[in-house]
N, C-alpha and C positions, 0 to 999 in steps of 0.2 A: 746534290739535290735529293737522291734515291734516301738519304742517310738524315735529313731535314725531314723530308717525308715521314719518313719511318718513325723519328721522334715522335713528331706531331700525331701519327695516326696510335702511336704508345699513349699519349696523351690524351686524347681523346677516347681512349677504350679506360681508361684508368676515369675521366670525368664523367662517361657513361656507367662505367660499374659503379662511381661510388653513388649516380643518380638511383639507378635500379635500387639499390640499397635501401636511399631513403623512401622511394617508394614501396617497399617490400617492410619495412619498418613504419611505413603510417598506414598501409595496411594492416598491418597485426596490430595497431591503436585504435584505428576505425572498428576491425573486430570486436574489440574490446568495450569498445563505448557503446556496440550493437548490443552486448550482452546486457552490459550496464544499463540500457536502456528499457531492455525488453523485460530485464528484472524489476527493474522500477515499476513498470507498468503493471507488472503480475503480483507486487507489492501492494499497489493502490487497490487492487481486484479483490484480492484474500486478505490481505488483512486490514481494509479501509471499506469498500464498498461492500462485501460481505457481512463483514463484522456488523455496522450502519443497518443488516438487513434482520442480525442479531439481534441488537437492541430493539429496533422495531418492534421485533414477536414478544420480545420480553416485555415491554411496556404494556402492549396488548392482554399477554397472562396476566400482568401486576394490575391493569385494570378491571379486568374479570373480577379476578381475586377480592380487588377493595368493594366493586359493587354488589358481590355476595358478602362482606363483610358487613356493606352497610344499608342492607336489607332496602335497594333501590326500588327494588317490584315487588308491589306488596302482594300481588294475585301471582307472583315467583313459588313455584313447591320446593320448600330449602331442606327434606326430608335427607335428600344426598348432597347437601352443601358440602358437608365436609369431602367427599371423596371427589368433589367439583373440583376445590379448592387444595385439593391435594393431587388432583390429575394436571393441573395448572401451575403447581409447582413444579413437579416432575416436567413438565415440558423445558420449565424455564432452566432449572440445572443441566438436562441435555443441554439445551442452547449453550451454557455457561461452559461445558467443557470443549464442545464446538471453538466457542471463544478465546479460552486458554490456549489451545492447539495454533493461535494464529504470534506473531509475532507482537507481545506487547510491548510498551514501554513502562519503565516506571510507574509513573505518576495511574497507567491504566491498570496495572496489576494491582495496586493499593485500591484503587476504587474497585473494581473488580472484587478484591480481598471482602472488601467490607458490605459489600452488596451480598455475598453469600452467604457472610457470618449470618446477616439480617435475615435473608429467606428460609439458612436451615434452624437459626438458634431463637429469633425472633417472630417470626409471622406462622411458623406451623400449628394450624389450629386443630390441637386433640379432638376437642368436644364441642359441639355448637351449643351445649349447657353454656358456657363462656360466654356468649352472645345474646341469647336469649332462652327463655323459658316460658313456657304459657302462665305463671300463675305471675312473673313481674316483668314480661314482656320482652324488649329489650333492654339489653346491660349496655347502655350509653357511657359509662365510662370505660368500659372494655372496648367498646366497638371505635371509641375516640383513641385509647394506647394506640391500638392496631393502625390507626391511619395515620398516625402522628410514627410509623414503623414502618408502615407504605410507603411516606413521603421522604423518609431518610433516603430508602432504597428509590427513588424515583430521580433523588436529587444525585445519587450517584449516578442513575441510567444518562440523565442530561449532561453529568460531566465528562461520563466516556463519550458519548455523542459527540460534546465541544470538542474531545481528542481528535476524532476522526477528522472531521475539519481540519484541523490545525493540520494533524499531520497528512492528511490529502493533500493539502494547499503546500506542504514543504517536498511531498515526493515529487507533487508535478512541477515543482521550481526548479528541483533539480532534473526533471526529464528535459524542461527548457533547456538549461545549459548544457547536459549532455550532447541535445540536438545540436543546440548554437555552436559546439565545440567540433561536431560532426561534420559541420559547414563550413567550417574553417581549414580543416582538414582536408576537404575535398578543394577548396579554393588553394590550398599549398598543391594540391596534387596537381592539378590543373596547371600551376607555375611551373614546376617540375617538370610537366612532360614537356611544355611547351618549350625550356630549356634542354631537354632531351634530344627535340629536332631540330632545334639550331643548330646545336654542338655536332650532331651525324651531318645534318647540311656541312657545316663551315670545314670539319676537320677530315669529313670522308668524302663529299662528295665535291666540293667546291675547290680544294684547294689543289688536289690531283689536276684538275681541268685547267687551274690557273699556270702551274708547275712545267706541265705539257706543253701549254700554249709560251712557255717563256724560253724553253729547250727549241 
């Protein structure tokens, strides 16, 4: 019986070690998916929600800009136009590098790309001679290139924006699964222990009493 015993209770320290095991192995997975999770999270913040706060300020400068270009307030004093519209660039290029600094993709670095060729090589305006003059007014077809220059730069503002979107909506799908995987995880555990007590019931505690009681 002592030598039965002794098996059985070999057996049971060997079905308990290799439990502990797998729970000490879906914990360092759980960990894992904790990080995975809280990365994602800190992804959608800096470089989705943030960025989103980016474009924002940009579109605001880019609107500045076009309604000094296109002499919206006539009782406006456009003496310092240009250094308006050149203080409104310089905000936007901070912002731009602000931008770059975040994790782009593809398709946002090309738009990106071409949104600043526009702002440094296209839209800086030297001389508000360009625009207007007191003796023929305004220069209507200058003031039309420029907005027809605006609106390039405006349609790439709308399509990093559609990025943000898109790629918001694919971080938090994968936070989804993360979770969902999280939960499944803890539902194995939960199996695990619960096979844990049976097996210390059945092979240490139970079976000595039955053994006893049969001697």
């Amino acid at each position: 019986m002592a030598t039965s015993y002794n098996k059985r209770k070999i057996s049971a320290f060997l079905i308990i070690g290799m439990l502990l095991v797998l729970l000490y192995g879906k914990n360092l997975l759980e960990r894992q998916s904790f990080r995975s999770i809280s990365g994602t999270f800190t992804e959608v913040y800096e470089d989705r929600l943030l960025v989103e706060s980016y474009i924002f300020q940009i579109s605001e400068s880019l609107f500045l800009i076009q309604k000094l270009v296109d002499h919206c307030n006539i009782n406006y004093d456009y003496s310092k136009v240009i250094e308006e519209i050149s203080s409104e660039e310089q905000k936007i290029a901070e912002l731009i590098v602000e931008f770059e600094a975040t994790q782009l993709t593809e398709e946002e670095a090309n738009h990106l790309a071409d949104f600043k060729n526009i702002l440094a090589k296209e839209l800086s305006i030297k001389s508000y001679q360009l625009l207007y003059n007191d003796s023929s007014g305004i220069n209507v077809a200058q003031v039309k290139v420029y907005d027809e220059k605006i609106a390039r730069a405006q349609k790439d503002l709308e399509k990093l924006s559609a990025i943000q979107l898109t790629e918001g909506e694919r971080l938090v799908a994968k936070a989804k699964k993360l979770i969902n995987r999280s939960q499944i995880w803890s539902q194995f555990e939960l199996a695990l222990l619960f096979i844990l007590v049976v097996v210390i019931y059945v092979y240490i505690f139970k079976i000595p009493v039955q053994e006893e009681f049969v001697d």
